[in-house]
C-alpha positions as CSV (number, residue, x, y, z in Angstrom):
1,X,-159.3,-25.8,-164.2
2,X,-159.0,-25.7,-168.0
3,X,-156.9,-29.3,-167.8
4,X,-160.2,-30.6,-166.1
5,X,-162.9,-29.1,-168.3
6,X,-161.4,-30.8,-170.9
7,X,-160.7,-34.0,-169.5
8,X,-164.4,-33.9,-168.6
9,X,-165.3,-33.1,-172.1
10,X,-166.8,-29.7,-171.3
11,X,-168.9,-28.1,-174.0
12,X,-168.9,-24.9,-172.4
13,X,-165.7,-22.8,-170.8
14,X,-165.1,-19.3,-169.6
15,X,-162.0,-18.3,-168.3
16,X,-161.8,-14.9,-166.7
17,X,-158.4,-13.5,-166.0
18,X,-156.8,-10.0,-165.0
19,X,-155.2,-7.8,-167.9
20,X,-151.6,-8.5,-168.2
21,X,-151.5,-12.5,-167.0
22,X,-151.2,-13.9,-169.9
23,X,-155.0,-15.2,-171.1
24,X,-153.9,-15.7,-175.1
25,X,-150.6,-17.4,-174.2
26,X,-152.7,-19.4,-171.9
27,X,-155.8,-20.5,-174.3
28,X,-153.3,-21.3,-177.0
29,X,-152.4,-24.8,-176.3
30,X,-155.9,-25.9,-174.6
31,X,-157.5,-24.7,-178.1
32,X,-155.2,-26.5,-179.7
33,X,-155.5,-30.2,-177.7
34,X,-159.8,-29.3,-178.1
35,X,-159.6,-29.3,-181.7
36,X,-157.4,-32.2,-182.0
37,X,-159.1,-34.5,-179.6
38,X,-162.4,-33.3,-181.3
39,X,-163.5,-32.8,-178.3
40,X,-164.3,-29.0,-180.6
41,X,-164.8,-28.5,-184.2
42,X,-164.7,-24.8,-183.5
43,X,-163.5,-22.3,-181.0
44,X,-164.7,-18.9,-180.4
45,X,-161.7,-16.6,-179.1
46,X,-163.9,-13.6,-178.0
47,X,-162.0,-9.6,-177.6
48,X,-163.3,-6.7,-177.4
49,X,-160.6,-4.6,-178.9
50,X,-159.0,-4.9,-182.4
51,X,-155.4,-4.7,-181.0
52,X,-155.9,-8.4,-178.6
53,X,-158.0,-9.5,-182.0
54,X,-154.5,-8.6,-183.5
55,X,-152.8,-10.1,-180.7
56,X,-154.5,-13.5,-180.5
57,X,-154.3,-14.2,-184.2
58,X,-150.7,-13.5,-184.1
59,X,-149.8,-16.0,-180.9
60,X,-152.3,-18.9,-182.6
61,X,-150.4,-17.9,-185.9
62,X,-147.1,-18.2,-184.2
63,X,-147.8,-21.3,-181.9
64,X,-146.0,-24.6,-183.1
65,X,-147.6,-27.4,-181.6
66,X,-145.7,-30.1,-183.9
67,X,-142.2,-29.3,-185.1
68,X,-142.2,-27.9,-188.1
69,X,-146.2,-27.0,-187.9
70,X,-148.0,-24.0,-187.0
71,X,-151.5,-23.8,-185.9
72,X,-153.0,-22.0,-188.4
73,X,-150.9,-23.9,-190.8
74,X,-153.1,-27.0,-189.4
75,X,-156.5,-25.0,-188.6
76,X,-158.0,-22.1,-190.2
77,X,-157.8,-19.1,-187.9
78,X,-160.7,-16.4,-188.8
79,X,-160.9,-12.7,-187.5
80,X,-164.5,-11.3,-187.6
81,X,-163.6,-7.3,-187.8
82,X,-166.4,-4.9,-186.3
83,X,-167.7,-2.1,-188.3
């Protein structure tokens, strides 16, 4: 599904999946191969709780997608906090 949305240079994705399967692990590396296609210039990674906006910033902070190189080492990663 996300393979194909991005192989058909979709400007628009929502992927919808139940609590616990993964969804940050799973967006990592598709985020990733969108902004280095330039297929996207930006991504919006949306939570509703500041614990998975603490989450995803740690897995894209963490994920290595060229030895020696981590993600937010290559793009800048922003967290907008709620008041």
């Amino acid at each position: 599904m996300v393979e194909t949305a991005i192989a058909e240079r979709k400007q628009k994705m929502l992927v919808a999946m139940a609590t616990g399967t993964g969804k940050t692990f799973t967006m990592v590396n598709p985020v990733y191969r969108l902004m280095k296609s330039g297929v996207a210039k930006r991504v919006l990674f949306w939570v509703n709780r500041r614990a998975l906006a603490v989450q995803a910033i740690r897995a894209f902070a963490s994920f290595e997608p060229e030895p020696g190189l981590k993600f937010d080492k290559i793009y800048e990663v922003y967290n907008q906090k709620s008041h």
